[in-house]
N, C-alpha and C positions, 0 to 999 in steps of 0.2 A: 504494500500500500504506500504508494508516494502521490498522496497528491497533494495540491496547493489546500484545501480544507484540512488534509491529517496535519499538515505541514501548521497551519497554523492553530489546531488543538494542540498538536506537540507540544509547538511554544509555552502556551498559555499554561498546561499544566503543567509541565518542566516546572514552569516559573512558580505556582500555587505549590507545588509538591518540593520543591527545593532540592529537585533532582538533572541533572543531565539530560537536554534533547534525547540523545541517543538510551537512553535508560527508558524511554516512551513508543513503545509497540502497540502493533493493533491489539494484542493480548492483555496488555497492561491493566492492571486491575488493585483493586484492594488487596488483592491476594498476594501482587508480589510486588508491589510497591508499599513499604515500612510507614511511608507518610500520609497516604492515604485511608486517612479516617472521616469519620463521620463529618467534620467540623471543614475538612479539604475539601469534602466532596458539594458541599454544599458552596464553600468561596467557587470552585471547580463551576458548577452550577449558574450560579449568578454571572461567573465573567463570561462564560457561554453566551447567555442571553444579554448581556450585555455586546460583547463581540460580533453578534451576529445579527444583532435587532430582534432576537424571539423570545415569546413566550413561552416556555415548557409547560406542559401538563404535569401534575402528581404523578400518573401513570407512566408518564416517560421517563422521568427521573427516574424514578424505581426500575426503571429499565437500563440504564445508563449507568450499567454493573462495570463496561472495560470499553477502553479506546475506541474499538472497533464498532462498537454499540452505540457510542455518543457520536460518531462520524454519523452511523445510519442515520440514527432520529436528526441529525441536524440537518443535512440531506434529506430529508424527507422536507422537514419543516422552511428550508429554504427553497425548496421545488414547488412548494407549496403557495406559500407567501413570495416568493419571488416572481 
C-alpha cells in the first residue's frame, strides 16, 4: 500500500503515536504499536476528521481497529463527500 492517502495517515499517526513513518503499516494496530491506547486512538481520530474534513460515525471508529481499516473508511467517506 503506497498511496498519497496511507502516505498521509502514516504521517499523522507516526506523529500522534510518537513513532517512526516506517514503524506505520497497513497492519499497524493496537496490537503492535506500544503507544497506541485508548487516549491515541481517539487524538488518532479527531486529526482524521480534522485532516480530511469528515465526520466519522460511532460505528466507524469502532471499526478503525488498524491502518489498513482507517485508509478504507476514509476512502469511503471521501468518495462519498467528495
Amino acid at each position: 500500500m503506497n498511496s498519497p492517502l496511507f502516505e498521509r495517515v502514516r504521517g499523522i499517526a507516526a506523529d500522534i503515536l510518537g513513532v517512526g513513518p516506517s514503524q506505520i503499516m497497513p497492519q499497524s494496530s493496537s496490537e503492535n504499536i506500544e503507544t497506541w491506547d485508548s487516549v491515541h486512538h481517539l487524538n488518532l481520530i479527531l486529526a482524521f476528521e480534522q485532516e480530511f474534513g469528515v465526520q466519522l460515525e460511532p460505528e466507524e471508529i469502532d471499526q478503525m481497529n488498524n491502518v489498513e481499516r482507517i485508509i478504507r473508511i476514509l476512502e469511503q467517506k471521501l468518495n462519498h463527500h467528495g
